[in-house]
C-alpha positions, 0 to 999 in steps of 0.5 A: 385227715388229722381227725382220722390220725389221732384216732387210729393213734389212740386206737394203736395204744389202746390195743397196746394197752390191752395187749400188754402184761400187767402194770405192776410188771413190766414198769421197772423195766421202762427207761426214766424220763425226768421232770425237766425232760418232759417239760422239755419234751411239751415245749417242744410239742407245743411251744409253752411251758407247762403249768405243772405235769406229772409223769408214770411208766405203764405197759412198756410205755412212757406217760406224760400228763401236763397242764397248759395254760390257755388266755382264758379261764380253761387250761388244756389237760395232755396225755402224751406217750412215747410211740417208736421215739416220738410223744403222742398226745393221746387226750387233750381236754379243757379243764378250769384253771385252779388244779390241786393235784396231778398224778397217775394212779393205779386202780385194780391194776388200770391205770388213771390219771387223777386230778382234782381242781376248784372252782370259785365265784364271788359267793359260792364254789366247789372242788372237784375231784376226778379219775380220767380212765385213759384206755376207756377216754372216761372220767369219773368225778365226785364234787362238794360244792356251797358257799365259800369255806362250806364245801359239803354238798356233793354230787357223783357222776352217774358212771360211778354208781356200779365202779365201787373201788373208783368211788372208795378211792375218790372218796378218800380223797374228798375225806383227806382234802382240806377244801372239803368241808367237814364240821368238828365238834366246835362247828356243831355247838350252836351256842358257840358264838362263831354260829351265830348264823346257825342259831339264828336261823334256828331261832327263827323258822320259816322267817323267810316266807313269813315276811312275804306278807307286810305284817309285823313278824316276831323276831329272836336275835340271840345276845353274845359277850364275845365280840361278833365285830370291832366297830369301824365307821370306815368300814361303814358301821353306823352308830347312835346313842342306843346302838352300834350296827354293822351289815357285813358284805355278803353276811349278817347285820350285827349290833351292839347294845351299849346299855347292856354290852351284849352284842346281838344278831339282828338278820341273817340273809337267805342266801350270800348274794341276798346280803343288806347292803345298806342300813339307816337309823329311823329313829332311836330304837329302829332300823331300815335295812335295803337290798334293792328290791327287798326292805325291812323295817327292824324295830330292835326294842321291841323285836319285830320286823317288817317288810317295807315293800 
């Protein structure tokens, strides 16, 4: 029976959508509610204080769209709106916890809830952004994902491909948002020492499957002036009387030759989560590098390397 309610609810307020004049006319004529009334009006409805919620007068009709936290990673998105003096929820939806924004907008004279949140792992992430069509209960999204602090890959929803003016106003906020990675002039120049993994991996084609065989690989480790890292035994640098060598979490291995006082990159994992995680001198001029099941053998004199197994 409950089922059965909400949906003639919704159904009522659709038709009431549809059946009203035009936004952009009749939302001055709508009583205000203030912030502080609504987050009453969700206490009330729900027994919690919201997280964040944001409200917008449409067709002679209140809305109230607010964020409730949950004890999990997930967090209820509500859409309420007022029906003869009473708040109605309309939507109720699970969302990842890590909003960004919240507001209602208008879209060809429709109205939308829009918000865009993160998401993050241990290595990788994301940041989503989306347009929840409130009389048609759709949502439309575009999303940039990758590695931390490169969030450039993106990916639309197929319902966006014939909604032109959604995927323009999506767009320009994916352009406007500082999660989305956008490279300037400084992250395109390969010999600027902050891309030294790019040049690396420049520098070295077709490494990767190379070393699936057990033969001796050529290996080209660019040389820098610029410090690529402060060596610090604590944080579990190794040194002899040749070199120092670093292997950065869920990074490269860096060195430092001591005789020529250049500082130089010695590998680049294929991917964040394949990182060194332990580095030992064999003898003076070569190394071992481990990432259980993966090992290679460096020899940092003559350049070569080679995986052990």
């Amino acid at each position: 029976m409950k089922i059965f309610n909400k949906i003639v609810i919704i159904l009522f307020f659709l038709l009431l959508y549809f059946s009203q004049p035009n936004y952009s006319q009749d939302k001055n004529n709508i009583p205000e509610i203030s912030y502080d009334y609504a987050v009453k009006i969700i206490q009330n409805k729900y027994y919690k204080t919201p997280d964040t919620l944001c409200i917008e007068k449409y067709n002679n009709r209140t809305l109230i769209a607010a964020l409730i936290q949950k004890e999990s990673l997930y967090d209820n998105m509500v859409i309420l709106t007022n029906i003869a003096n009473t708040w109605q929820e309309l939507i109720n939806f699970e969302i990842y916890r890590s909003l960004i924004e919240l507001n209602f907008t208008d879209v060809d004279s429709n109205i939308y809830l829009y918000y865009s949140i993160l998401n993050s792992g241990s290595t990788m992430g994301s940041v989503v952004f989306y347009l929840f069509d409130i009389a048609a209960n759709t949502q439309y999204e575009i999303s940039f994902s990758g590695y931390h602090g490169k969030y450039d890959e993106m990916e639309i929803s197929d319902n966006l491909n014939n909604k032109k003016n959604l995927f323009y106003f999506l767009e320009k906020k994916a352009s406007e948002s500082e999660y989305v990675y956008k490279p300037t002039e400084e992250d395109l120049d390969i010999d600027n020492p902050k891309n030294y993994e790019t040049k690396w991996r420049i520098l070295n084609p077709n490494l990767y499957s190379l070393l699936k065989t057990n033969n001796k690989i050529e290996l080209i480790m660019p040389e820098y002036d610029d410090a690529l890292f402060d060596f610090d035994i604590n944080y579990g640098d190794i040194t002899n009387n040749k070199y120092n060598i670093r292997a950065e979490t869920k990074g490269s291995v860096l060195g430092y030759d001591k005789s020529n006082k250049k500082y130089f990159v010695i590998w680049v994992p294929e991917t964040k989560s394949s990182y060194i995680h332990n580095v030992t001198f064999i003898n003076d001029y070569e190394i071992l590098c481990e990432n259980s099941p993966e090992c290679y053998r460096i020899d940092l004199l003559n350049k070569k390397i080679q995986r052990c197994y």
